[in-house]
C-alpha positions as a Markdown table, in Angstrom:
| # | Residue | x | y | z |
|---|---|---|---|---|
| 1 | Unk | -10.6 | 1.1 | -2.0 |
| 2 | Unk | -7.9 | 2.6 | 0.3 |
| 3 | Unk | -7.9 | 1.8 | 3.8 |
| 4 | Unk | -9.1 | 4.5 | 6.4 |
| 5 | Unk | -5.9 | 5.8 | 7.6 |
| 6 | Unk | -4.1 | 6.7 | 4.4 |
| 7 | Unk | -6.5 | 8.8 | 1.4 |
| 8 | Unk | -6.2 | 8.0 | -2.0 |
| 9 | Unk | -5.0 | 11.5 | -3.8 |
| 10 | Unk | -2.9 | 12.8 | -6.8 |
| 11 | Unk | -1.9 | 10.3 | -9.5 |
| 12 | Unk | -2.2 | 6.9 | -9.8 |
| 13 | Unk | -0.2 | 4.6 | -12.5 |
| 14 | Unk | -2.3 | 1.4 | -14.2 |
| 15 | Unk | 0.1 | -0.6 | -14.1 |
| 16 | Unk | 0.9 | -3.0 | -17.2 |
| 17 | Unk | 1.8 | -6.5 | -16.5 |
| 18 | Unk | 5.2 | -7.0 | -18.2 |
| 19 | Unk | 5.7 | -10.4 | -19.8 |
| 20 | Unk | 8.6 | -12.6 | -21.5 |
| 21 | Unk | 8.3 | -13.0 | -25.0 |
| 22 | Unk | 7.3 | -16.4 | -24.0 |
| 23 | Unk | 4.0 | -15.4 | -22.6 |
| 24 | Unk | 5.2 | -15.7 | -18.9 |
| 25 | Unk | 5.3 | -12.5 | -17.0 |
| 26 | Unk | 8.6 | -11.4 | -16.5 |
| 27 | Unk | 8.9 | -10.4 | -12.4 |
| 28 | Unk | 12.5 | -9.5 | -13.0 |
| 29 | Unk | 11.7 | -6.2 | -14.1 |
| 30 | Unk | 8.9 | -4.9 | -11.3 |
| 31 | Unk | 11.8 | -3.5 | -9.0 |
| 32 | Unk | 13.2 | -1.5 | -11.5 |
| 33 | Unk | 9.3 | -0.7 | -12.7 |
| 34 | Unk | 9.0 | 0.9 | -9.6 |
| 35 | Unk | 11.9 | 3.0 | -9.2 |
| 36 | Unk | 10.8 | 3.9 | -12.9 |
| 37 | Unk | 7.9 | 5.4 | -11.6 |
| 38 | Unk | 8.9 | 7.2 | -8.6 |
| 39 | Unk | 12.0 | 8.6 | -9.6 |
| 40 | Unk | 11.3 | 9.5 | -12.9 |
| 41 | Unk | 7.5 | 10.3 | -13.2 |
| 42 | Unk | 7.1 | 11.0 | -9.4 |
| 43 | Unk | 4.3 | 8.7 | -9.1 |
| 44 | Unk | 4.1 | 6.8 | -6.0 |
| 45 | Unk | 0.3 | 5.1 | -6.2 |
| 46 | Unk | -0.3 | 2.5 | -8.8 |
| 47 | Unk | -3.4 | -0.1 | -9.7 |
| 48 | Unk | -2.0 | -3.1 | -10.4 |
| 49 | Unk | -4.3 | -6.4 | -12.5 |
| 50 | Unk | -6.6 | -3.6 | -13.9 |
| 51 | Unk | -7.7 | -3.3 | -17.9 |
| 52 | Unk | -4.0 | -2.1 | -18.4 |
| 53 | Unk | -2.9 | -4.9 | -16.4 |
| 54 | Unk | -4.9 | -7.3 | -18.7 |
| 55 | Unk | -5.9 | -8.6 | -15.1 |
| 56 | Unk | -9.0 | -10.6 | -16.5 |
| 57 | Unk | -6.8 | -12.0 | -19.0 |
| 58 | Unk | -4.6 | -13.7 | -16.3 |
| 59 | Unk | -5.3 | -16.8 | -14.1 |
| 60 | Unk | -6.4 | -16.5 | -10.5 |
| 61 | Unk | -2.7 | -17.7 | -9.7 |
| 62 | Unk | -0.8 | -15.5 | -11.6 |
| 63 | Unk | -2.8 | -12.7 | -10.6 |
| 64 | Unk | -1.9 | -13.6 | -7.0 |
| 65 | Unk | 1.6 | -13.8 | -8.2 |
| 66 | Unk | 1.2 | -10.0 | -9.5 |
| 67 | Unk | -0.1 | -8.7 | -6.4 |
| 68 | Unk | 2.6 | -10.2 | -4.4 |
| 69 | Unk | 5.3 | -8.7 | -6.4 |
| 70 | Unk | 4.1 | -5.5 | -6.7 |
| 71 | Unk | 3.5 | -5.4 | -2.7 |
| 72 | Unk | 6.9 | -6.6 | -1.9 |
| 73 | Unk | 8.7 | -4.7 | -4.2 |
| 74 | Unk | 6.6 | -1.2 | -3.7 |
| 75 | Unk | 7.2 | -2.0 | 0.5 |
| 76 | Unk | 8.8 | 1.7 | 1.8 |
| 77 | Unk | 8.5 | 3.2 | -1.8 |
| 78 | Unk | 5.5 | 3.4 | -3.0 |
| 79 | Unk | 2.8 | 5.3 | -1.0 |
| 80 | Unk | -0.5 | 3.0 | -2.2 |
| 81 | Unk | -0.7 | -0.1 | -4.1 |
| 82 | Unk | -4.2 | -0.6 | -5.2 |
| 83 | Unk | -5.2 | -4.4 | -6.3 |
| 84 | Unk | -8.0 | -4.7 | -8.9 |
| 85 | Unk | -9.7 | -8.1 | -7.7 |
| 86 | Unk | -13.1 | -8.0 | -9.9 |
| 87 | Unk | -13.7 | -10.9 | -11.9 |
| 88 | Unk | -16.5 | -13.0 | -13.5 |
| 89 | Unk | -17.0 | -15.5 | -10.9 |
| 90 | Unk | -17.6 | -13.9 | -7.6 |
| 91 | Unk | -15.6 | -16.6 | -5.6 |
| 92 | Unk | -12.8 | -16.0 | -7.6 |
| 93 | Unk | -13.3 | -12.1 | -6.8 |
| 94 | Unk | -13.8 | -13.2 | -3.2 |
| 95 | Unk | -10.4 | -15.1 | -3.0 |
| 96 | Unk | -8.6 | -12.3 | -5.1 |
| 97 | Unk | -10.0 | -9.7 | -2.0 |
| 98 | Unk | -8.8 | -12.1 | 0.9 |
| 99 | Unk | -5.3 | -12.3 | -0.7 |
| 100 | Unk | -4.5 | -8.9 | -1.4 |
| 101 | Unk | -5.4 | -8.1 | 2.1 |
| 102 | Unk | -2.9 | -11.0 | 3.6 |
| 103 | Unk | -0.3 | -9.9 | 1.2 |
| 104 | Unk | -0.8 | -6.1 | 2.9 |
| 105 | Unk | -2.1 | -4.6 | -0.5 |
| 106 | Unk | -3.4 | -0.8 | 0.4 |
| 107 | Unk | -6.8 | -1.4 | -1.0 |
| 108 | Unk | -8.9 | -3.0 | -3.7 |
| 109 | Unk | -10.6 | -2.2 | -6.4 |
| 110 | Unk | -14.0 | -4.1 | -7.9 |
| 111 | Unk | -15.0 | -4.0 | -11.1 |
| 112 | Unk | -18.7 | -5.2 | -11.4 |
| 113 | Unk | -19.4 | -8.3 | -13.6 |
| 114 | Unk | -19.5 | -7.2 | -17.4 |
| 115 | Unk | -20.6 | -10.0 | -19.6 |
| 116 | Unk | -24.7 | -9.2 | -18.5 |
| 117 | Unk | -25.0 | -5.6 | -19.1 |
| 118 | Unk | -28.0 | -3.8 | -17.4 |
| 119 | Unk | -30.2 | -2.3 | -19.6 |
| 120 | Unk | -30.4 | 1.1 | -18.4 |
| 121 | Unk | -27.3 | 3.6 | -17.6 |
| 122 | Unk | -27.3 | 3.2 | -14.2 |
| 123 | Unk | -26.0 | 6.4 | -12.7 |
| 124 | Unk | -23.0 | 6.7 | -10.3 |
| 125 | Unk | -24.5 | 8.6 | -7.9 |
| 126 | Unk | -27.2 | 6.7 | -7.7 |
| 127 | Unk | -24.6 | 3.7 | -7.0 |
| 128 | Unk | -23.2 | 5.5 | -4.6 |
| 129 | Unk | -26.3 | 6.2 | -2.4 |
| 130 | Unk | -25.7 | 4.2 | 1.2 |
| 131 | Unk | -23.1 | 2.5 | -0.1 |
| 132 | Unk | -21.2 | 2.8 | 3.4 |
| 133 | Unk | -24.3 | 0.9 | 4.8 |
| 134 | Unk | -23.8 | -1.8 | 2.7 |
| 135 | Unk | -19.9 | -1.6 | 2.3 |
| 136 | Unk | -18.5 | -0.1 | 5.7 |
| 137 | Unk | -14.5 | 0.0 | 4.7 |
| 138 | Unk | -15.8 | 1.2 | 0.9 |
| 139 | Unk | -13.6 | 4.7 | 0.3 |
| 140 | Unk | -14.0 | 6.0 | -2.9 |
| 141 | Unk | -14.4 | 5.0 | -6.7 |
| 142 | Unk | -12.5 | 5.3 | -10.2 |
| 143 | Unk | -15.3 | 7.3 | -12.8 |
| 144 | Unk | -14.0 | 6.6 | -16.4 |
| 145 | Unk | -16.9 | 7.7 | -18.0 |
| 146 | Unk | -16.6 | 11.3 | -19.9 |
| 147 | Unk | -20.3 | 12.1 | -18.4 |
| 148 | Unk | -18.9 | 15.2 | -16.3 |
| 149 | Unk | -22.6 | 15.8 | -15.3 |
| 150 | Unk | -23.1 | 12.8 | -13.3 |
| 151 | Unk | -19.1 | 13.0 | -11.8 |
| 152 | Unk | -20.3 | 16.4 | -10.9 |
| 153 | Unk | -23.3 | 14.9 | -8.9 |
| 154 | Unk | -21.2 | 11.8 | -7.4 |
| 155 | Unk | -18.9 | 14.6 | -5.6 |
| 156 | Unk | -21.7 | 17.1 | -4.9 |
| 157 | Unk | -23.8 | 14.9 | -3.1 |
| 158 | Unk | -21.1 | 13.1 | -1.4 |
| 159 | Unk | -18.4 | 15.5 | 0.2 |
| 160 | Unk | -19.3 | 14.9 | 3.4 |
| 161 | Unk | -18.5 | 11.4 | 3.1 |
| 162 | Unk | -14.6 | 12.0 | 2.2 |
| 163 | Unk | -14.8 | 9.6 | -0.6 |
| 164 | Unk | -11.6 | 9.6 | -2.9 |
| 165 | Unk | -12.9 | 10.5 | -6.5 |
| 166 | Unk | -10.5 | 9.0 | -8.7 |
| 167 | Unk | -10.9 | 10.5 | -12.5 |
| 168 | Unk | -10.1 | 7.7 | -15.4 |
| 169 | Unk | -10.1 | 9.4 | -18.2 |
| 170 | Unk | -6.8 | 11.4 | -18.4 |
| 171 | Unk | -7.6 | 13.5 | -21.3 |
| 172 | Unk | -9.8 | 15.1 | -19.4 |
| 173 | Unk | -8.1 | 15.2 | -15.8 |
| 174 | Unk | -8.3 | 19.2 | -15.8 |
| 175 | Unk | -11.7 | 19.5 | -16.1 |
| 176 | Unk | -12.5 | 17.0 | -13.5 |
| 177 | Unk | -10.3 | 18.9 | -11.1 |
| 178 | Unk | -12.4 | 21.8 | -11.5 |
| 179 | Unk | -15.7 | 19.4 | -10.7 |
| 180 | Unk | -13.6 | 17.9 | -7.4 |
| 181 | Unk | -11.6 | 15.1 | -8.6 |
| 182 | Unk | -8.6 | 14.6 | -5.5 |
| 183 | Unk | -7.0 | 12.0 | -8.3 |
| 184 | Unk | -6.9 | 10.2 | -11.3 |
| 185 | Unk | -5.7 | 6.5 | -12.1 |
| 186 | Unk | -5.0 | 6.1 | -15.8 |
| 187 | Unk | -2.3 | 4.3 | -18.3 |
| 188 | Unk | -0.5 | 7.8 | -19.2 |
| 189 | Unk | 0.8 | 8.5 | -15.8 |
| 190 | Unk | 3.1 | 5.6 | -16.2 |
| 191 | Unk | 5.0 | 7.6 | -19.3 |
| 192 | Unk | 3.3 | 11.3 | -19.0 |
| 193 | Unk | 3.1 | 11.5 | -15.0 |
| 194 | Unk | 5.6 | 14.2 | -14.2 |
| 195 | Unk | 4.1 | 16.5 | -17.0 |
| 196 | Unk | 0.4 | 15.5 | -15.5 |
| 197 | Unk | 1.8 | 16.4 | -12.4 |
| 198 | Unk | 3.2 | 19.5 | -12.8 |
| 199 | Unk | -0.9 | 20.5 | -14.1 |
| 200 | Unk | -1.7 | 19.2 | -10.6 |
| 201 | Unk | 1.2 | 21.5 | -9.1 |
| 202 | Unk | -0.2 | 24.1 | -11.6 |
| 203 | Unk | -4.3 | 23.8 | -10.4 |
| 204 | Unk | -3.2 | 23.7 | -6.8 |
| 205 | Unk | -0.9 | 27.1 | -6.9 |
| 206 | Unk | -4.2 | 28.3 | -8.8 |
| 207 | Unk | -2.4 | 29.3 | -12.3 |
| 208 | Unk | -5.2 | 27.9 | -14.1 |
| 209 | Unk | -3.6 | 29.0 | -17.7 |
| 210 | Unk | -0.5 | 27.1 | -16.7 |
| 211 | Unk | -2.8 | 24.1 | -15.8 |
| 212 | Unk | -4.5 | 24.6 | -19.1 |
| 213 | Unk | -1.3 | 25.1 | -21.2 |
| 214 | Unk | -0.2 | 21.6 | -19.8 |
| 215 | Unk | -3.7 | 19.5 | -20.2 |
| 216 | Unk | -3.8 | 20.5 | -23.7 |
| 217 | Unk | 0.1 | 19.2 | -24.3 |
| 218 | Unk | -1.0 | 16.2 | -23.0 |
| 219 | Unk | -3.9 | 15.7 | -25.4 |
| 220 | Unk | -2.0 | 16.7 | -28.4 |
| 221 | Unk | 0.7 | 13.5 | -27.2 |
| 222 | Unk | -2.4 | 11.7 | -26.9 |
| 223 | Unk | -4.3 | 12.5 | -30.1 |
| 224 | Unk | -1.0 | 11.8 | -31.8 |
| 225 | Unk | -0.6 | 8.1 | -30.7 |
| 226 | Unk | -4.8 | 7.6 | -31.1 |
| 227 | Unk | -3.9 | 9.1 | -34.6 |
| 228 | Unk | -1.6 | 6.5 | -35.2 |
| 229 | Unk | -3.4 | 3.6 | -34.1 |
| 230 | Unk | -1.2 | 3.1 | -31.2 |
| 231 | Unk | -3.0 | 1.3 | -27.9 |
| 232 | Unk | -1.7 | 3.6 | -24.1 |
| 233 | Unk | 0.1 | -0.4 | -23.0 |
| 234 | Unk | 1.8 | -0.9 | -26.8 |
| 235 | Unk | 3.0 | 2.6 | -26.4 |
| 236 | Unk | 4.4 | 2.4 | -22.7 |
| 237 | Unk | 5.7 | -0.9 | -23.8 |
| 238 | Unk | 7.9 | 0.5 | -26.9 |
| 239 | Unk | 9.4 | 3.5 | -24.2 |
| 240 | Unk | 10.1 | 0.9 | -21.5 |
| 241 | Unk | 12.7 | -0.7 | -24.0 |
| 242 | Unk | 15.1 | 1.9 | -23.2 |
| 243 | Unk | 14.6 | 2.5 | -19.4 |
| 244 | Unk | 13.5 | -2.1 | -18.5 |
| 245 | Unk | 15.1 | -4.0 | -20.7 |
| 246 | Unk | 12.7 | -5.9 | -23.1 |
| 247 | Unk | 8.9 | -6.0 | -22.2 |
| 248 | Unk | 6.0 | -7.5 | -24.2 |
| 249 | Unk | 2.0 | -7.3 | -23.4 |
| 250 | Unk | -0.1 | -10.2 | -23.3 |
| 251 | Unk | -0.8 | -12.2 | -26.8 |
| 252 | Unk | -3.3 | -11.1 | -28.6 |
| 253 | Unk | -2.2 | -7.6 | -27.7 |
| 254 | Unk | 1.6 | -7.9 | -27.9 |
């Protein structure tokens, strides 16, 4: 994911893609997107084109056109921008990875194809078993799966490695700390980062009740909007009205 010299940790924002009402996304607004997210949530890594993103529901060229923005625009602010560059068609992956690397993108992120599921649950740390043989610059993964068992055995059998465990399911950040998550990405940090990270401030000083008090704020916020029928992108949307001007998701989901 990240490159060598600079570790993944702490939070990580999925990004939405904003767009005009028009269906065209609106680039006007990533500036002030990121200043949004450093200086209010203090959240300087973000994954850009991933499920949040609606990345697989954009073209190969405005994808690119995504990338680029966020890169220039994150340049001296941001401390890792992340490109998600999986796809369907593997040249299209493969052209997605080459560009984000010109462009000076951080690191990259693969999702595997998804249409052909494998029959069996194939573990993560069975996944991750010589995958530096096989992928020498690989650094770490995102685990959005609630299975704490086998996110237990990815880090406990890989520690020596210095892998960047990257939690996705922020409901549950807490307890993944305690099993040796160093981050999370998820859609909630780009609206509930500075409470997430004062639990991280809170689990690191070792006031575990603190860090406790302030997970389960966060999943009463969350259970409130599930409650309500209210997607994590069509609730960031409605808050970025007052702080980015007008923002829509991508039709069918805006």
């Amino acid at each position: 994911m990240a490159s060598p010299k600079k570790k993944l940790q702490g939070l990580v924002a999925a990004t939405i893609t904003p767009m005009t009402e028009h269906g065209e996304i609106n680039f006007s607004v990533i500036g002030q997107y990121v200043d949004y997210l450093v200086e209010e949530q203090g959240v300087k890594n973000i994954f850009v084109n991933g499920t949040t993103g609606e990345g697989l529901s954009l073209s190969v060229s405005e994808r690119r056109q995504v990338a680029e923005e966020w890169v220039a625009k994150g340049r001296n602010k941001l401390d890792q921008v992340v490109i998600h560059v999986g796809a369907l068609s593997l040249k299209d992956s493969q052209e997605l990875a080459r560009h984000a690397a010109e462009i000076g993108a951080d690191g990259i992120a693969v999702i595997a194809p998804f249409f052909l599921k494998p029959r069996n649950k194939v573990r993560a740390e069975e996944l991750l078993d010589g995958i530096q043989d096989k992928i020498p610059t690989f650094q770490g993964l995102k685990f959005s799966d609630t299975d704490l068992l086998d996110f237990g055995q990815c880090v406990d059998q890989n520690r020596q490695q210095q892998f960047a465990f990257l939690f996705g399911v922020d409901e549950q950040l807490l307890s993944a700390l305690v099993m040796g998550a160093t981050g999370a990405v998820g859609s909630t940090y780009n609206y509930m980062g500075k409470k997430t990270n004062q639990m991280l401030e809170a689990f690191e000083r070792k006031d575990f009740s603190s860090a406790l008090n302030h997970q389960f704020c966060i999943q009463r916020f969350i259970n409130f909007v599930l409650k309500l029928g209210v997607r994590h992108s069509d609730l960031w949307v409605h808050l970025s009205l007052c702080t980015l001007g007008s923002l829509q998701a991508l039709s069918p989901f805006s």
